[in-house]
C-alpha positions in Angstrom: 8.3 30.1 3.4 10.7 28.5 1.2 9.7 26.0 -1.4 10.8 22.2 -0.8 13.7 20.9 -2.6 11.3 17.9 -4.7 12.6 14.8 -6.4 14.0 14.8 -9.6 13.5 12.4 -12.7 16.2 10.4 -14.1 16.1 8.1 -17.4 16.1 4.5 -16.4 17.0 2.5 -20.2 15.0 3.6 -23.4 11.4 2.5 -23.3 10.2 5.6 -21.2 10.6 4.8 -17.5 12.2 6.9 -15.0 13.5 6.7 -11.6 13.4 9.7 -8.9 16.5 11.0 -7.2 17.1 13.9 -4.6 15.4 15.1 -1.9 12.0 13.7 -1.0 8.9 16.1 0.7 8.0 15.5 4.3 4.6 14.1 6.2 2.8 17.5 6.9 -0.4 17.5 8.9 -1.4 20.8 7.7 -0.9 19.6 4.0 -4.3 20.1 2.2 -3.5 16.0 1.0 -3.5 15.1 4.0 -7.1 13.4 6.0 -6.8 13.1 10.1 -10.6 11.6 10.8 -11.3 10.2 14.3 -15.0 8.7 15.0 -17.0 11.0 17.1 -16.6 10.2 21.1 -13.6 7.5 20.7 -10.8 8.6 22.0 -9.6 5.2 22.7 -10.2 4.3 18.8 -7.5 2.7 17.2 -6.0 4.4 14.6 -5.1 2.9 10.5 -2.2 4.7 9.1 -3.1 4.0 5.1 -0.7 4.1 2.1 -2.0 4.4 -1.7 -1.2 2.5 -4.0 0.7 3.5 -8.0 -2.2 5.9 -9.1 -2.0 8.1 -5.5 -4.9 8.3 -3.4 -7.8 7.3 -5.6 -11.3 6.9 -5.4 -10.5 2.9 -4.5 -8.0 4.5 -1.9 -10.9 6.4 -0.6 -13.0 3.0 0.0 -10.3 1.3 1.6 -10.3 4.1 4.1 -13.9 4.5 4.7 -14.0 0.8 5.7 -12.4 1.4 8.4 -14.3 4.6 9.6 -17.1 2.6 9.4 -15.8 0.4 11.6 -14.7 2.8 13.8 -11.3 3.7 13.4 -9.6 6.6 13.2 -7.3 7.0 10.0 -4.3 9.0 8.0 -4.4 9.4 4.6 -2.6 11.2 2.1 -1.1 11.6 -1.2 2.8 11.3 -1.3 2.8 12.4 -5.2 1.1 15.7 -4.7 3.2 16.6 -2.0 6.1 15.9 -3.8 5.2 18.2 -6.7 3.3 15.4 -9.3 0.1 16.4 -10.4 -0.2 14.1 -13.3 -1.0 10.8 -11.8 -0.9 9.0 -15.0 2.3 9.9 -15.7 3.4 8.8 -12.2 1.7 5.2 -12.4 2.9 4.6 -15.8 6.2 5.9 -16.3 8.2 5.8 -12.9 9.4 2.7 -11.3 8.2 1.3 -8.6 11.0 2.1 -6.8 10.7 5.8 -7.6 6.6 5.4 -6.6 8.0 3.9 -3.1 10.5 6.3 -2.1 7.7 8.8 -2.2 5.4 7.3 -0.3 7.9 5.5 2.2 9.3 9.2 3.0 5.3 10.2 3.9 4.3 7.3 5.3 6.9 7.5 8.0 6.0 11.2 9.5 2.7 10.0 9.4 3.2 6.7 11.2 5.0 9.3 13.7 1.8 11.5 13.9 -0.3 8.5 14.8 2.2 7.8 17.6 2.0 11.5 19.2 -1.0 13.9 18.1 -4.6 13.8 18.1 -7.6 11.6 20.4 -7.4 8.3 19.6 -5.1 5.5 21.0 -1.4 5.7 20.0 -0.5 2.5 21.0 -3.1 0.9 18.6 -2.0 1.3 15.3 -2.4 -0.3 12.4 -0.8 0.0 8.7 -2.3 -0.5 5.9 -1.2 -0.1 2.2 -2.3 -1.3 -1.3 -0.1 -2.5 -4.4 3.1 -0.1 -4.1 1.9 1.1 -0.9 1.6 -2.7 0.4 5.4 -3.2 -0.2 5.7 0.1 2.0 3.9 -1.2 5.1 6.0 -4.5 4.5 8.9 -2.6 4.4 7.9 -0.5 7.8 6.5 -3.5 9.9 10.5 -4.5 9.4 12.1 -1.0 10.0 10.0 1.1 11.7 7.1 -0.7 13.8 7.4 -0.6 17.5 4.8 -1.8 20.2 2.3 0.3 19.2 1.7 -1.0 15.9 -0.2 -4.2 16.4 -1.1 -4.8 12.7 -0.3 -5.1 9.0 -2.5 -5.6 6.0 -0.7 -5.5 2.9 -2.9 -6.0 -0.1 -1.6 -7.1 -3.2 2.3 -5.4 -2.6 4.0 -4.9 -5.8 6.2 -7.5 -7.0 9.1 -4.6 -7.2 10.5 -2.5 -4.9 11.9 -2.3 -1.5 13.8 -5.6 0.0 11.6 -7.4 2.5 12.9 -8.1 5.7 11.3 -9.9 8.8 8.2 -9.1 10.1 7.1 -10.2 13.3 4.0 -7.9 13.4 0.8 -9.8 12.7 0.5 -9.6 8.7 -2.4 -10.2 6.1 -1.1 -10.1 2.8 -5.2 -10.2 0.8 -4.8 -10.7 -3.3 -7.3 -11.1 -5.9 -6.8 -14.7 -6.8 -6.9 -13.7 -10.4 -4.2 -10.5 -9.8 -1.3 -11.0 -13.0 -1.2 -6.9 -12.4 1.6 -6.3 -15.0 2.3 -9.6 -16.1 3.8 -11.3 -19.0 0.8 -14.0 -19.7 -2.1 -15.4 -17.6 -0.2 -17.4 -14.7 2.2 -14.3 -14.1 1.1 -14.1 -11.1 2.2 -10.9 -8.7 3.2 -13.0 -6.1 5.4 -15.5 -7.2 7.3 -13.1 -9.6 10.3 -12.0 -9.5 13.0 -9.4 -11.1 16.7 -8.9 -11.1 16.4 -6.1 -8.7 13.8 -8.1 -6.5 15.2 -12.0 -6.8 13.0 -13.0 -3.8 8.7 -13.5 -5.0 6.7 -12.3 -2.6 5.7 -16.4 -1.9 9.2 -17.6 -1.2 9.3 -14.5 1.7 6.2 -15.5 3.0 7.0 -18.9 3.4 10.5 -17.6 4.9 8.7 -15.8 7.7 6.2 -18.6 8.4 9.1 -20.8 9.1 10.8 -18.2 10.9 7.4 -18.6 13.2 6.4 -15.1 12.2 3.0 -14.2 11.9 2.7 -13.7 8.3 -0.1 -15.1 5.6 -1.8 -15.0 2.2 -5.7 -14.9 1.7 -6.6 -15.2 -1.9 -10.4 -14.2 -3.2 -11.6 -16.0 -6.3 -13.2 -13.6 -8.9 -10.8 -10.6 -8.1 -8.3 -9.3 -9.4 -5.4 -6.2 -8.8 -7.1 -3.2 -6.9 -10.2 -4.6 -5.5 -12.0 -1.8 -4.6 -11.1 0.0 -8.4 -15.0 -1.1 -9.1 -16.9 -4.4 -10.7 -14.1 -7.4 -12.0 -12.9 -6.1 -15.3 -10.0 -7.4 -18.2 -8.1 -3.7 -18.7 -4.9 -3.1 -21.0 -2.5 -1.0 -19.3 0.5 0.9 -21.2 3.8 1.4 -19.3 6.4 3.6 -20.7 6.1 3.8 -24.1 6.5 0.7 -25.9 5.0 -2.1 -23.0 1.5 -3.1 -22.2 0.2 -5.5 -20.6 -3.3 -6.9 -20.2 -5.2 -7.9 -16.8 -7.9 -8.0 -14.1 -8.9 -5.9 -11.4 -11.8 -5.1 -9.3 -13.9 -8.0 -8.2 -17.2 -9.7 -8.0 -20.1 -9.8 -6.4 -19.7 -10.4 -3.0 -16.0 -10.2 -2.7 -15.4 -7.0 -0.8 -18.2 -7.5 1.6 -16.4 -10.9 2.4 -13.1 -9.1 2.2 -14.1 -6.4 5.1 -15.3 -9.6 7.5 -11.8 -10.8 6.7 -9.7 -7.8 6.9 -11.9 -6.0 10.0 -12.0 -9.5 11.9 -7.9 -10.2 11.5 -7.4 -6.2 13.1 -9.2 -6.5 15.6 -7.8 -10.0 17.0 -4.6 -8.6 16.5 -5.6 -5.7 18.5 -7.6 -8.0 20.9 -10.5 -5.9 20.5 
């Protein structure tokens, strides 16, 4: 078989960040990344298509998942940065844009959001996506582009500031953020979701508030003692380096009680969507 044609890395200024160019790989079910898991007698399960976040699929990736196979869905997983030839996750979460992270997942993400629509037993008009920090601005970006009747719901937790331009969602969508979440910020208040950059002028807020007066079904819920990546373990201060001459310092995980609260939340939004 012929080896894929994988993205390259380009230079992007002089402080160690690169962008991705060329050819990205393909969603394969067969890929050894790649997790299909249906529950046991349900073939009419619904089925969460799941996008990782900046790191690839971690172990907190791995707990986002397994909440919803214990509720009894089936799910997709994968990671896009394997597939496309990174094994050096580190690398990949510190030193590529965001926009380099989301071209490889979006390019996944969308075979697999066409596997969940065709193969295996579970119901394929019942679909729901699901992605955290980079991955989050990827399901945003599909529920605009690519959802069709038989995705029924979004959650996007804590999307990156960065990224892909939003358009309009009319898919029910929970956007879920650690109320304490300045994920590489500048100073305390930084918050993720009113930032913004010259290549993403529009803050997360300001388009949430643009689709709630377009009368779309789109919202925040915010969880006190939490920060970025929820599931990443016990509510922590971390310094993070980025390239090689930025850091930054802040939260992530959360406290007691938050993700126990957060799976009521997240489970109980799904399945009104789905009307289940």
């Amino acid at each position: 078989m012929e080896a894929p044609v994988l993205p390259t890395l380009r230079p992007v200024g002089n402080r160690g960040f690169y962008a991705l160019s060329g050819e990205f790989a393909e969603f394969n079910v067969d890929d050894p990344t790649v997790e299909v898991w249906t529950p046991e007698g349900r073939p009419d399960a619904p089925i969460v298509v799941y996008a990782h976040g900046g790191g690839g699929y971690q172990d907190d990736d791995r707990a986002r998942v397994e909440m919803f196979r214990r509720n009894g869905f089936a799910t997709i997983s994968f990671d896009s940065y394997l597939m496309n030839g990174f094994t050096d996750w580190e690398f990949v979460a510190r030193r590529i844009t965001n926009g380099g992270k989301q071209e490889m997942i979006w390019n996944v993400f969308r075979g697999a959001l066409d596997h969940a629509k065709s193969g295996g037993a579970w119901d394929h008009r019942a679909i729901v996506l699901y992605g955290g920090s980079n991955g989050g601005r990827v399901v945003l970006r599909a529920g605009a582009e690519l959802a069709d009747a038989a995705a029924k719901a979004i959650v996007a937790e804590a999307p990156a500031a960065s990224g892909y331009e939003l358009g309009h969602v009319t898919v029910p969508t929970l956007i879920p953020f650690g109320a304490l979440d300045t994920w590489a910020g500048r100073s305390d208040t930084d918050y993720v979701w009113r930032r913004t950059y010259p290549t993403s002028p529009v803050s997360l807020e300001a388009w949430v508030e643009g689709q709630q007066h377009a009368g779309h079904p789109v919202r925040f819920i915010f969880y006190e003692d939490a920060g970025h990546l929820l599931f990443a373990g016990p509510l922590r201060e971390v310094t993070v380096q980025r390239g090689e001459a930025v850091a930054f310092t802040s939260y992530e995980g959360a406290g007691p009680g938050v993700l126990e609260q957060y799976e009521r939340d997240v489970i109980g939004f799904v399945r009104e969507a789905l009307g289940r």
